[in-house]
N, CA, C and O atoms as a GROMACS GRO file, in nm:
protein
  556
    1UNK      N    1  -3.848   0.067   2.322
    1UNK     CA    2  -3.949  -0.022   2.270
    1UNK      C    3  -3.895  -0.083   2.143
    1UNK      O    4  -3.879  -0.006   2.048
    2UNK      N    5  -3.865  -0.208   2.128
    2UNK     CA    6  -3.854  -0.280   2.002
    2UNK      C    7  -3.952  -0.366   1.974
    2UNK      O    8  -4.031  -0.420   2.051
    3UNK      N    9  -3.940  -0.379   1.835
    3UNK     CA   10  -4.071  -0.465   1.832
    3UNK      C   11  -4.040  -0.637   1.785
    3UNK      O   12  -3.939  -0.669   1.848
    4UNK      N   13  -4.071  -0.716   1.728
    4UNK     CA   14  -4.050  -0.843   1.725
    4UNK      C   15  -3.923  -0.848   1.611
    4UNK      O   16  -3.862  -0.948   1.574
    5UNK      N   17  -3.917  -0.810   1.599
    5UNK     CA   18  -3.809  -0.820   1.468
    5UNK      C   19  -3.681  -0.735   1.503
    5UNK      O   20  -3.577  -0.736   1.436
    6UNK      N   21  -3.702  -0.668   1.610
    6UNK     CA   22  -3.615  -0.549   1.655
    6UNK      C   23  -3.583  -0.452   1.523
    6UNK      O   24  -3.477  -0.390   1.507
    7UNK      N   25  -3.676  -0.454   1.449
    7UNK     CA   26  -3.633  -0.323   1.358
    7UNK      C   27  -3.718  -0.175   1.378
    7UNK      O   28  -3.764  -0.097   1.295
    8UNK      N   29  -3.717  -0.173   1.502
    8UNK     CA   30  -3.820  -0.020   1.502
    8UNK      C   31  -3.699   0.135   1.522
    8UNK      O   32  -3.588   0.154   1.572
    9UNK      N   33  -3.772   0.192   1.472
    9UNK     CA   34  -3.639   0.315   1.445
    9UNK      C   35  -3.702   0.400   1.504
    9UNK      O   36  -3.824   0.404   1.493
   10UNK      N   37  -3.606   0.524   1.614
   10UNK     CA   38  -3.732   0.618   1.672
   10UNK      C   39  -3.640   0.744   1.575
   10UNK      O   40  -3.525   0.788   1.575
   11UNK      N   41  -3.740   0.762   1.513
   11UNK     CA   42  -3.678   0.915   1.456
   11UNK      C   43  -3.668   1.010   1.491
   11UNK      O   44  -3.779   1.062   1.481
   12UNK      N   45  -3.574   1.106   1.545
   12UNK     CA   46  -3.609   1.257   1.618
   12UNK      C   47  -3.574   1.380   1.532
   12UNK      O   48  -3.460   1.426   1.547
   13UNK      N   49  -3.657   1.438   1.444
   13UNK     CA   50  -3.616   1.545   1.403
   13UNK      C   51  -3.685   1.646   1.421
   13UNK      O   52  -3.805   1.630   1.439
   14UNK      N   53  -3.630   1.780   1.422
   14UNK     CA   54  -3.708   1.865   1.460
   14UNK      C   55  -3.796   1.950   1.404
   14UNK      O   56  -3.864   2.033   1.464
   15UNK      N   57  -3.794   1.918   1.225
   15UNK     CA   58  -3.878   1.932   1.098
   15UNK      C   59  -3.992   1.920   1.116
   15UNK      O   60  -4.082   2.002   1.097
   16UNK      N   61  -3.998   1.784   1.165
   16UNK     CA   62  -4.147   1.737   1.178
   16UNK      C   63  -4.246   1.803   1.267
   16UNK      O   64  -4.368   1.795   1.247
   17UNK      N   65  -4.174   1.890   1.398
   17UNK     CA   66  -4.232   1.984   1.482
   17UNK      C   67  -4.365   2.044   1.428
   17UNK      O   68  -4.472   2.030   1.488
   18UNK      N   69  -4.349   2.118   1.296
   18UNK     CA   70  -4.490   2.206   1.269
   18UNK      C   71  -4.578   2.054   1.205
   18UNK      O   72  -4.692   2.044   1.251
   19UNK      N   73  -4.545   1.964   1.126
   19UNK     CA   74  -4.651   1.849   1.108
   19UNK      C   75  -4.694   1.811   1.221
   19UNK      O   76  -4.803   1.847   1.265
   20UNK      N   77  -4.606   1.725   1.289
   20UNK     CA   78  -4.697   1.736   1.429
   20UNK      C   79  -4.776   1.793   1.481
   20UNK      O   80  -4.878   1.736   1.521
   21UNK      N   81  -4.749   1.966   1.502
   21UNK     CA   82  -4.852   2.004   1.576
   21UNK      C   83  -5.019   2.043   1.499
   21UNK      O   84  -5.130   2.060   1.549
   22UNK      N   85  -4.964   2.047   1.344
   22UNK     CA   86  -5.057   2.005   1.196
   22UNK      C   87  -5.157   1.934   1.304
   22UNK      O   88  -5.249   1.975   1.375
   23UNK      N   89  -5.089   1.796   1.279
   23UNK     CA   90  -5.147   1.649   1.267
   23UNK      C   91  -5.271   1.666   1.469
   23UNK      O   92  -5.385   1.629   1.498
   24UNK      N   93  -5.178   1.727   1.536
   24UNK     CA   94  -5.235   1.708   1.703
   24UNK      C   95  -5.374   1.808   1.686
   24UNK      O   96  -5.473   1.790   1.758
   25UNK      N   97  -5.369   1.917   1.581
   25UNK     CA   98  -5.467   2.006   1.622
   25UNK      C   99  -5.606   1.970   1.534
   25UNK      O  100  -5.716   2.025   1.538
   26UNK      N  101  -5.543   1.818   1.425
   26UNK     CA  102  -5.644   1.815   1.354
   26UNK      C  103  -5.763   1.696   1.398
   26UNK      O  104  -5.854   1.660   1.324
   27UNK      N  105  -5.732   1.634   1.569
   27UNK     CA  106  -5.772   1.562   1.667
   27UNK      C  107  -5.879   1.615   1.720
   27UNK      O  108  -5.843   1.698   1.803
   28UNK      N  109  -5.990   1.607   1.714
   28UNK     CA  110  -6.118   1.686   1.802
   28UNK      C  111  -6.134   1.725   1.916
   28UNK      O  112  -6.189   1.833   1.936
   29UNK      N  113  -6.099   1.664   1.994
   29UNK     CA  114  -6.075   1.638   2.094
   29UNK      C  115  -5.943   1.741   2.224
   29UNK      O  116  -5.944   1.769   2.344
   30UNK      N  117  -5.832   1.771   2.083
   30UNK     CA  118  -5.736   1.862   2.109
   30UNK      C  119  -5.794   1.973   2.015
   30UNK      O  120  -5.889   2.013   2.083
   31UNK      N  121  -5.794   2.036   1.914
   31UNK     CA  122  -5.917   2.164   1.922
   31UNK      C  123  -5.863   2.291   2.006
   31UNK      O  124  -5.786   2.386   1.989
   32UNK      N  125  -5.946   2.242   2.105
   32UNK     CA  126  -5.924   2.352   2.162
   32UNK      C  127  -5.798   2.383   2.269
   32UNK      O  128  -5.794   2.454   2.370
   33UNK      N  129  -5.717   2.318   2.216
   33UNK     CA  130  -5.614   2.390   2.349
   33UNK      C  131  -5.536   2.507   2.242
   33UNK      O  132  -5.578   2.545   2.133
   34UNK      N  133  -5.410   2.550   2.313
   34UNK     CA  134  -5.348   2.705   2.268
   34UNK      C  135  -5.281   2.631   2.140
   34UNK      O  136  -5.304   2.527   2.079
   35UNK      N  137  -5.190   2.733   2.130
   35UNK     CA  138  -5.090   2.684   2.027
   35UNK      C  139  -4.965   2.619   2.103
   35UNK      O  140  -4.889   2.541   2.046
   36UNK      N  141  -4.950   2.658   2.236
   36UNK     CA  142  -4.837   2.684   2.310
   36UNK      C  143  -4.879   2.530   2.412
   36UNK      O  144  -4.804   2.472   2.491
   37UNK      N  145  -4.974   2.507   2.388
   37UNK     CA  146  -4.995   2.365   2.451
   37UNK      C  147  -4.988   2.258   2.314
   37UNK      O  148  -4.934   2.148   2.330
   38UNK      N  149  -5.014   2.276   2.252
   38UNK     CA  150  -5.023   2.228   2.090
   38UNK      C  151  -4.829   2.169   2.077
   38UNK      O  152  -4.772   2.060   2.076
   39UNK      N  153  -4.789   2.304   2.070
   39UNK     CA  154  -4.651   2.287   2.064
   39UNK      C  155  -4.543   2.218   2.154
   39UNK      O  156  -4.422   2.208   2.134
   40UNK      N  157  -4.619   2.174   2.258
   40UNK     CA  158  -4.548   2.097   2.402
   40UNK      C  159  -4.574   1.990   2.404
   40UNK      O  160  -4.501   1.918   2.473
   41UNK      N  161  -4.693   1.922   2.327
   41UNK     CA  162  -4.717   1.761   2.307
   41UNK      C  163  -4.606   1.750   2.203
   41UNK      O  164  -4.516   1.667   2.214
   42UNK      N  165  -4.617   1.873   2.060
   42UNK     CA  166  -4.527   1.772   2.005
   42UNK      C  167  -4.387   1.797   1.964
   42UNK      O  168  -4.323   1.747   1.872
   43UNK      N  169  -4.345   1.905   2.071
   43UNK     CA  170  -4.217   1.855   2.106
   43UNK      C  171  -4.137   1.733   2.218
   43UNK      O  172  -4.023   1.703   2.254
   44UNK      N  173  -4.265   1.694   2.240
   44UNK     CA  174  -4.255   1.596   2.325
   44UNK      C  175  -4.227   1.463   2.287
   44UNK      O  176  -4.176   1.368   2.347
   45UNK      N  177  -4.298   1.487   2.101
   45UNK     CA  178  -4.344   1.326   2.058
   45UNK      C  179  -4.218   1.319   1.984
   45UNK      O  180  -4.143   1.410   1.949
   46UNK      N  181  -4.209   1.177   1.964
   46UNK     CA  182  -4.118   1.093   1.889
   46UNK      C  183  -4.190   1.030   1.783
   46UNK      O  184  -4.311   1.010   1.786
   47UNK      N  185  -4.095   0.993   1.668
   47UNK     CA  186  -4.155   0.950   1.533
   47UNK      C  187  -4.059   0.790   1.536
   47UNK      O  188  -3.939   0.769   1.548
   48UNK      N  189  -4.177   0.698   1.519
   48UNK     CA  190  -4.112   0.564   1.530
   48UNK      C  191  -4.146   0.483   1.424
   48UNK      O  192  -4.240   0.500   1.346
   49UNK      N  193  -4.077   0.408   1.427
   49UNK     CA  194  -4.099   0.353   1.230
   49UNK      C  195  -4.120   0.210   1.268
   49UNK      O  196  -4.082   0.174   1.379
   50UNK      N  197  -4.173   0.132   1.193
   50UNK     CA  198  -4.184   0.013   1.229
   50UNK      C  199  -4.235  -0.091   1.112
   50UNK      O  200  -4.354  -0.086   1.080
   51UNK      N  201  -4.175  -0.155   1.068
   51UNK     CA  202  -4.128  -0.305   1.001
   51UNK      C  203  -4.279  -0.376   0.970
   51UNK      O  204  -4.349  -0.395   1.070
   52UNK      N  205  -4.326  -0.413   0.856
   52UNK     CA  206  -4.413  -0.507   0.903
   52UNK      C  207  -4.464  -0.582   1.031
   52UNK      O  208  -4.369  -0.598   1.107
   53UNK      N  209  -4.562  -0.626   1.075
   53UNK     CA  210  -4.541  -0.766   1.141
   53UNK      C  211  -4.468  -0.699   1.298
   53UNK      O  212  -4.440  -0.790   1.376
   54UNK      N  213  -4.444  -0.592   1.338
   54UNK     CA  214  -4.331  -0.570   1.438
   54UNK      C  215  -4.440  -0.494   1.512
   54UNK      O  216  -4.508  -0.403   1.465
   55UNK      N  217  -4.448  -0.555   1.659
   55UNK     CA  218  -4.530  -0.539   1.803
   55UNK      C  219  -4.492  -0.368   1.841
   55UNK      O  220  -4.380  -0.317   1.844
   56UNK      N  221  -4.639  -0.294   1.871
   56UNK     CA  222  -4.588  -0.134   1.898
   56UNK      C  223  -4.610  -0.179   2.023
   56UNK      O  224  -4.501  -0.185   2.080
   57UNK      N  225  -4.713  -0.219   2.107
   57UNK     CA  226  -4.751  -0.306   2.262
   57UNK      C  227  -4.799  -0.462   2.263
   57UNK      O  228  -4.847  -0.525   2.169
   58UNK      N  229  -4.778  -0.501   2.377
   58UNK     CA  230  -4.843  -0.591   2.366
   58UNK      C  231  -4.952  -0.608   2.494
   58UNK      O  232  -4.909  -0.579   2.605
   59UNK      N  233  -5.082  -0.651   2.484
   59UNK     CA  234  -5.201  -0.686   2.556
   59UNK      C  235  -5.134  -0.690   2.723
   59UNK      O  236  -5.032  -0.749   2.757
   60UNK      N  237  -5.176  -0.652   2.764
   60UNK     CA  238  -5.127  -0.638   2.944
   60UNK      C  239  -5.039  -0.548   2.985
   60UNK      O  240  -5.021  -0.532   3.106
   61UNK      N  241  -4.964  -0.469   2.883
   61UNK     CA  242  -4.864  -0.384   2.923
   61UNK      C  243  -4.920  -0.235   2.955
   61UNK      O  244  -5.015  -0.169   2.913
   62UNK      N  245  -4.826  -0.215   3.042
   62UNK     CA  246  -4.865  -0.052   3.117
   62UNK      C  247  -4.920   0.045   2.967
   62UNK      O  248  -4.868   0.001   2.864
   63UNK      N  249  -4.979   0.120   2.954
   63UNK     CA  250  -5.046   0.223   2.861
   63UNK      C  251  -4.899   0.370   2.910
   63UNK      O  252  -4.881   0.433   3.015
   64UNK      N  253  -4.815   0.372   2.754
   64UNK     CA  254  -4.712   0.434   2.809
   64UNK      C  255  -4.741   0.604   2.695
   64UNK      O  256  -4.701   0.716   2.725
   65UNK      N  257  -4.819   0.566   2.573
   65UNK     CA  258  -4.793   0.704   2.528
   65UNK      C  259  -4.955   0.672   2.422
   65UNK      O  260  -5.025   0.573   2.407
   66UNK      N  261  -4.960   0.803   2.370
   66UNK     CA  262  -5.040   0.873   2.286
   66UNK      C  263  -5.014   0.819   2.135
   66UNK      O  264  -4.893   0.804   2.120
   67UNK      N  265  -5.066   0.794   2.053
   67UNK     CA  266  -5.023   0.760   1.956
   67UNK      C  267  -5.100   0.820   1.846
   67UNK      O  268  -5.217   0.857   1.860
   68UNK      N  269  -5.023   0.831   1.717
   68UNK     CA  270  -5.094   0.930   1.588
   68UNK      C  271  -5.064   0.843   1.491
   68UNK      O  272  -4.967   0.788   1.543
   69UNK      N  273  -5.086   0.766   1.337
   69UNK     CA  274  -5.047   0.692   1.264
   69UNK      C  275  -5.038   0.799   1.152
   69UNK      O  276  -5.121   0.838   1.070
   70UNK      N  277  -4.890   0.838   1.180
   70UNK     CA  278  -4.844   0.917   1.018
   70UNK      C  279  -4.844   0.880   0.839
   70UNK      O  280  -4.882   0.939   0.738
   71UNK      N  281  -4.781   0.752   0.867
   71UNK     CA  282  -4.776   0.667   0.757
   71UNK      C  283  -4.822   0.524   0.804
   71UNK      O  284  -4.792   0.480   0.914
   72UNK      N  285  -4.887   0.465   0.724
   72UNK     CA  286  -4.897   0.363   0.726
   72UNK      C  287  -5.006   0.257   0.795
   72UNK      O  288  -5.116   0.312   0.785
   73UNK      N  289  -5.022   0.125   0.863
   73UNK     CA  290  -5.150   0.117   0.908
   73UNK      C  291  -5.129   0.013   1.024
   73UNK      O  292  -5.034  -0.064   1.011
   74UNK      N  293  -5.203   0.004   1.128
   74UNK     CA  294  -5.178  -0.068   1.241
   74UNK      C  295  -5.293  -0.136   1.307
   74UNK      O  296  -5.394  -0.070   1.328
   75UNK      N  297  -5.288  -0.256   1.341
   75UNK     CA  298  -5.398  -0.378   1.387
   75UNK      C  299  -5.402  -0.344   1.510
   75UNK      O  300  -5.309  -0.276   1.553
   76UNK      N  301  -5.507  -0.380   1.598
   76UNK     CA  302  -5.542  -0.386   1.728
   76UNK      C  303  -5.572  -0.520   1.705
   76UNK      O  304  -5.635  -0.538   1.601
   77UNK      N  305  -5.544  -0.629   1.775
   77UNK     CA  306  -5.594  -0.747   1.856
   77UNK      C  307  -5.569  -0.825   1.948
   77UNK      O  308  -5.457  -0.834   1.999
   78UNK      N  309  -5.662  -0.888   1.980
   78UNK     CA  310  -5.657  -1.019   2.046
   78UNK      C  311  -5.582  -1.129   2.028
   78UNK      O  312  -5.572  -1.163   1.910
   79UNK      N  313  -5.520  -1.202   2.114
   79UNK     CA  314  -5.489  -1.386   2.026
   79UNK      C  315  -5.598  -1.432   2.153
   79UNK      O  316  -5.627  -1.379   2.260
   80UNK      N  317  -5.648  -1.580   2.071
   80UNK     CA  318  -5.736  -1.637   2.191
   80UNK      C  319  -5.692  -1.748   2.262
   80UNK      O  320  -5.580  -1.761   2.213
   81UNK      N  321  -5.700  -1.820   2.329
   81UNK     CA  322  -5.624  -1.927   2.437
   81UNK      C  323  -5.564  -2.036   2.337
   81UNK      O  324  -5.459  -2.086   2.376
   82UNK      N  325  -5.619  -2.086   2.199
   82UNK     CA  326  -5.563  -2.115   2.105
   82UNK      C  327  -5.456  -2.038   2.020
   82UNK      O  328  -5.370  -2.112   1.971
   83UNK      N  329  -5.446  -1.919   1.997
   83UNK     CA  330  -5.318  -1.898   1.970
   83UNK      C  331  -5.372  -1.820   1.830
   83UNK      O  332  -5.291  -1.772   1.750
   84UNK      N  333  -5.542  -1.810   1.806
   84UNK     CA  334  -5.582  -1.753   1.726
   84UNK      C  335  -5.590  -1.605   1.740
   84UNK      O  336  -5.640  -1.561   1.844
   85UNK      N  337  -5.523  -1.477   1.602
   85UNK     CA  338  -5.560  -1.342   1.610
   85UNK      C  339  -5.713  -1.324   1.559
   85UNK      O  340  -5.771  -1.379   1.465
   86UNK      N  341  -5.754  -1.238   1.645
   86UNK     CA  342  -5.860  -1.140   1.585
   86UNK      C  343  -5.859  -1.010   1.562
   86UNK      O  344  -5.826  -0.961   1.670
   87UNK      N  345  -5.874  -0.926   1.486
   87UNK     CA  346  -5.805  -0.792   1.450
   87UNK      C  347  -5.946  -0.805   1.520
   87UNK      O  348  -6.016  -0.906   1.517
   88UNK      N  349  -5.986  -0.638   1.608
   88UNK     CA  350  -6.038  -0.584   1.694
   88UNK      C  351  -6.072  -0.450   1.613
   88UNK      O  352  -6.189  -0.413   1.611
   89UNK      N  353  -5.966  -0.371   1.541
   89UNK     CA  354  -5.951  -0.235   1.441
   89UNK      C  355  -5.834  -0.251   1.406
   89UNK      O  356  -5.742  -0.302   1.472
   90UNK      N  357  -5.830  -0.191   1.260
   90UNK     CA  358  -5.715  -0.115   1.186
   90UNK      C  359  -5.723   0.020   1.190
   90UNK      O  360  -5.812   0.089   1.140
   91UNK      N  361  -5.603   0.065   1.267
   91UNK     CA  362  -5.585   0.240   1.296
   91UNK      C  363  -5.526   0.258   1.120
   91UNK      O  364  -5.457   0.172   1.066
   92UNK      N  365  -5.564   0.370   1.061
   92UNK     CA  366  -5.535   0.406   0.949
   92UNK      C  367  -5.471   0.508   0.952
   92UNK      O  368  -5.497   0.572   1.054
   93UNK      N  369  -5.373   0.569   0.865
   93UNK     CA  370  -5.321   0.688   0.861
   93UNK      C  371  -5.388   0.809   0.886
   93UNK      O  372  -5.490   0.833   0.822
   94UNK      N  373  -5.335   0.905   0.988
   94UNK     CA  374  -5.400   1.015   1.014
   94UNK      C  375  -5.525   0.949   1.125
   94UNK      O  376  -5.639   0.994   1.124
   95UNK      N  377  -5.496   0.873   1.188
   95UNK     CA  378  -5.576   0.808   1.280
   95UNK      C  379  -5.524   0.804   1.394
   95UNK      O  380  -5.403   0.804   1.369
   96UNK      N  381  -5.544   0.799   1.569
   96UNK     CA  382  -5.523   0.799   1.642
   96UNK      C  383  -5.571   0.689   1.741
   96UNK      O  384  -5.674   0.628   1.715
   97UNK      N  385  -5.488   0.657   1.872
   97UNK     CA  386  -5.523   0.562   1.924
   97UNK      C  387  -5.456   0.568   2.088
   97UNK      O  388  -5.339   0.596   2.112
   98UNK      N  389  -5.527   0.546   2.155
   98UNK     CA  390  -5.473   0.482   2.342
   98UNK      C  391  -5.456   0.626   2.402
   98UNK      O  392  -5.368   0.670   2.475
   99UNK      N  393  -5.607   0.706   2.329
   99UNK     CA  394  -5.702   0.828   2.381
   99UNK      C  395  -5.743   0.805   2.566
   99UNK      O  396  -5.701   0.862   2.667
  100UNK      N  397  -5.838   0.700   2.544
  100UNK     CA  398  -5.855   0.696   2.648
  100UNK      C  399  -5.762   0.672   2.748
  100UNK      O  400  -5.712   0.751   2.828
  101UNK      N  401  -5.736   0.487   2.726
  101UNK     CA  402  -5.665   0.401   2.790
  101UNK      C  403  -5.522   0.541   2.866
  101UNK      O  404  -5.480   0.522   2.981
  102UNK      N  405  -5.480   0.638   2.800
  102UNK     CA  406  -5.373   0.754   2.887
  102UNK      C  407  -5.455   0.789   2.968
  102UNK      O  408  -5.398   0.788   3.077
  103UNK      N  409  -5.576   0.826   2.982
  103UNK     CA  410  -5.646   0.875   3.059
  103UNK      C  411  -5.684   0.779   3.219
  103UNK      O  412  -5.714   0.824   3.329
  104UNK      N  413  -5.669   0.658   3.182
  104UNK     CA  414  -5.710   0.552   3.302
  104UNK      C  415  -5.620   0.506   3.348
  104UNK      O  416  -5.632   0.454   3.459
  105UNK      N  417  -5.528   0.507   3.297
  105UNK     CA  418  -5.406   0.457   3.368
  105UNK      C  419  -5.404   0.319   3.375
  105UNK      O  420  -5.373   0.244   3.467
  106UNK      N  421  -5.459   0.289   3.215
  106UNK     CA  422  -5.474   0.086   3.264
  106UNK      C  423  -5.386   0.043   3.164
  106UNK      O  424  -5.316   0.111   3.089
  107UNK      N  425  -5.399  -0.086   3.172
  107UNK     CA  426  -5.272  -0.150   3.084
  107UNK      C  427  -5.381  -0.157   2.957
  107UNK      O  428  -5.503  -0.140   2.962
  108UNK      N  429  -5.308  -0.183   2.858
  108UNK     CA  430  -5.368  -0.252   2.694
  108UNK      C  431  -5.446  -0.340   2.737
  108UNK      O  432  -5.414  -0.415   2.830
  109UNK      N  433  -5.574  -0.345   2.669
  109UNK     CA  434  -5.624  -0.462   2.629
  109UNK      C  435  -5.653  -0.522   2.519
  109UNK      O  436  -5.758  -0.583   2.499
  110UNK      N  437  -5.550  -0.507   2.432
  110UNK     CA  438  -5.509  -0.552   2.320
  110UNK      C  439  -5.372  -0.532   2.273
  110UNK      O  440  -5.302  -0.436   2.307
  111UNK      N  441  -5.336  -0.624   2.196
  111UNK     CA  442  -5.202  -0.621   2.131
  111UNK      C  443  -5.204  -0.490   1.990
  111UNK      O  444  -5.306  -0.457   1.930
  112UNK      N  445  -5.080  -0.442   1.967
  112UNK     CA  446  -5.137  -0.336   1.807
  112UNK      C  447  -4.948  -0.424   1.762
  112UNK      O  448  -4.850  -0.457   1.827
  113UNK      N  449  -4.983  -0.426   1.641
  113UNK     CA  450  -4.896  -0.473   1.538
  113UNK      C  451  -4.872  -0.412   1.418
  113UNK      O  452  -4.976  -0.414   1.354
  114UNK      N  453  -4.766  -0.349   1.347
  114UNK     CA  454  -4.771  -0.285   1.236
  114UNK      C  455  -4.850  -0.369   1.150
  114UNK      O  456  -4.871  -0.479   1.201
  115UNK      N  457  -4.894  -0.354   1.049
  115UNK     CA  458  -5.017  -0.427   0.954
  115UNK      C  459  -4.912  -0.422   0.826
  115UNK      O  460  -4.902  -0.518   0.750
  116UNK      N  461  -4.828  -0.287   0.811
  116UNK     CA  462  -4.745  -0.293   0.693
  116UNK      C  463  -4.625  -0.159   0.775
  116UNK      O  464  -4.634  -0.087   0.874
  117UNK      N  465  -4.529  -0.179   0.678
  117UNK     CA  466  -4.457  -0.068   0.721
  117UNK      C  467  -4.532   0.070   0.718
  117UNK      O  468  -4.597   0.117   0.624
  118UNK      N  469  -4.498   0.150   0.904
  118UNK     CA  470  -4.571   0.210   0.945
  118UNK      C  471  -4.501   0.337   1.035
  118UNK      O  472  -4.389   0.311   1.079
  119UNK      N  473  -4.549   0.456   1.063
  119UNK     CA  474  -4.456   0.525   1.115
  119UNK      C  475  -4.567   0.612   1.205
  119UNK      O  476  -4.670   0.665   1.162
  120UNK      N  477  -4.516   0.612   1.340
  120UNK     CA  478  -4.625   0.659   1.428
  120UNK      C  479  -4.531   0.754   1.524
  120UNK      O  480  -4.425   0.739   1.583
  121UNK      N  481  -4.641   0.879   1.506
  121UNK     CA  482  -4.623   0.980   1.642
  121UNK      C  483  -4.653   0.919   1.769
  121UNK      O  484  -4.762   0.870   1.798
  122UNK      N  485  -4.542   0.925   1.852
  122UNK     CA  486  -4.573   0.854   2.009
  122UNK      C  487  -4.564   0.970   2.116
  122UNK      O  488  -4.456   1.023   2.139
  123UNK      N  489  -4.670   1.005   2.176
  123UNK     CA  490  -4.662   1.130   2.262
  123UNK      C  491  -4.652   1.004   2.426
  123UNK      O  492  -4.729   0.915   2.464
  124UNK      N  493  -4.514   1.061   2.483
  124UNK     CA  494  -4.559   1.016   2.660
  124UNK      C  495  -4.686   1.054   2.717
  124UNK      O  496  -4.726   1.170   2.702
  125UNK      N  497  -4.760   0.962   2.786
  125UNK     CA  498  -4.856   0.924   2.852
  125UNK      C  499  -4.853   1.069   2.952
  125UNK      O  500  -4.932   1.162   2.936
  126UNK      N  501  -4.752   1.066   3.053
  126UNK     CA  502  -4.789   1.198   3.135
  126UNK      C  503  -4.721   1.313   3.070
  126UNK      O  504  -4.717   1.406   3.150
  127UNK      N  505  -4.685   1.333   2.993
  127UNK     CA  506  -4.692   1.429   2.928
  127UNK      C  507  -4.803   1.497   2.882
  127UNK      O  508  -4.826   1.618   2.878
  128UNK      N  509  -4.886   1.376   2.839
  128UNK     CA  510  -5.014   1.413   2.767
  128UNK      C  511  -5.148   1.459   2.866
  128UNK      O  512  -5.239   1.541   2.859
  129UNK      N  513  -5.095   1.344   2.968
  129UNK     CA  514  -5.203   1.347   3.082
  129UNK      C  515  -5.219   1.543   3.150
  129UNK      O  516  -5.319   1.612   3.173
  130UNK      N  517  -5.065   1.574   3.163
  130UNK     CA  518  -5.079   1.711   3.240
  130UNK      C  519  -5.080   1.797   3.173
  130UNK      O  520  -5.108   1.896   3.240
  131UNK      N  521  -5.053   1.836   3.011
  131UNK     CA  522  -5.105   1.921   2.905
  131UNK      C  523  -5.277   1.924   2.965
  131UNK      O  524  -5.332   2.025   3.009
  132UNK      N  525  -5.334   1.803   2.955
  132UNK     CA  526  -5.449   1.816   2.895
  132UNK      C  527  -5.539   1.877   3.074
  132UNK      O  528  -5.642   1.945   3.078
  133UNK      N  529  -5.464   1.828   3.191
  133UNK     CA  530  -5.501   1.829   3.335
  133UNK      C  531  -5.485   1.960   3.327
  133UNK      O  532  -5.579   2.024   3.374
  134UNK      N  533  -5.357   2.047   3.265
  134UNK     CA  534  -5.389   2.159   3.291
  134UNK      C  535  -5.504   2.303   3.192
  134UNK      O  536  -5.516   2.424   3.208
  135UNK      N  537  -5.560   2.211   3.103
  135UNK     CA  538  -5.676   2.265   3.046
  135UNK      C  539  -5.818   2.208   3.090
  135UNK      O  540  -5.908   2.283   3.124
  136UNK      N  541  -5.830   2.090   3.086
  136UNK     CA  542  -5.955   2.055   3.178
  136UNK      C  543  -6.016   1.986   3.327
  136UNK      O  544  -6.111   1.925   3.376
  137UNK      N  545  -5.898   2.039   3.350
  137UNK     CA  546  -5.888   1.983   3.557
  137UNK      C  547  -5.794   1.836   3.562
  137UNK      O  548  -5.767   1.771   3.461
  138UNK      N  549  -5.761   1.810   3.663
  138UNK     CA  550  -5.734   1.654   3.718
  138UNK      C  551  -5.785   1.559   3.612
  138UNK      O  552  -5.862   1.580   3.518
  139UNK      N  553  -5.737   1.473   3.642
  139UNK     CA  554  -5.754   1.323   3.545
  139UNK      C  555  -5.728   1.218   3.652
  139UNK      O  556  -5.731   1.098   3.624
   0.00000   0.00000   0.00000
């Protein structure tokens, strides 16, 4: 994934392992799974950095991962047949996003854009999907 500027960096270190799983358990939603499911999303996830102004998806594309906003802050929007944006939300640090949309298996319906330099946990989509299938049934 690059983004418009091609400056997105995926960081992999393995430091970040216990923040991560920090950051996944402090999600409501995740709660209640083990530690040992905790620890499999986020050795799973990647840390991606991203540039001002620089596209994380864009509107129509397949829904590919989970996302956490570590640093920094990120737009959801629209452009309209004119060519006008509408921010939709700003995901804020320690904020999460494309909860559901992993769950449905649908594409974006919106574009997200770094807002400022920004650095986001990206968990794979079925990764996330069969962690969570194997704590609360099928999806």
């Amino acid at each position: 994934m690059t983004g418009i500027t091609g400056r997105v960096y995926v960081i992999r270190q393995m430091d970040n392992l216990t923040e991560t799983a920090v950051e996944l358990q402090k999600i409501p939603c995740l709660s209640g799974l083990s530690g040992e499911d905790i620890n499999t999303l986020a050795r799973s996830a990647e840390l991606r950095r991203y540039s001002r102004n620089d596209t994380v998806f864009e509107d129509s594309e397949p829904v590919k991962s989970f996302f956490i906003v570590r640093k920094g802050s990120i737009k959801l929007c629209k452009t309209s047949d004119e060519g006008r944006e509408f921010i939709v939300k700003v995901i804020k640090e320690g904020d999460h996003f494309c909860f559901v949309p992993v769950f449905i298996r649908s594409t974006h319906q919106v574009s997200s854009i770094a807002a400022e330099e920004s650095t986001l946990v990206t968990i794979p989509a079925e990764i996330f999907r069969k962690v969570l299938a194997e704590n609360i049934g099928p999806m």
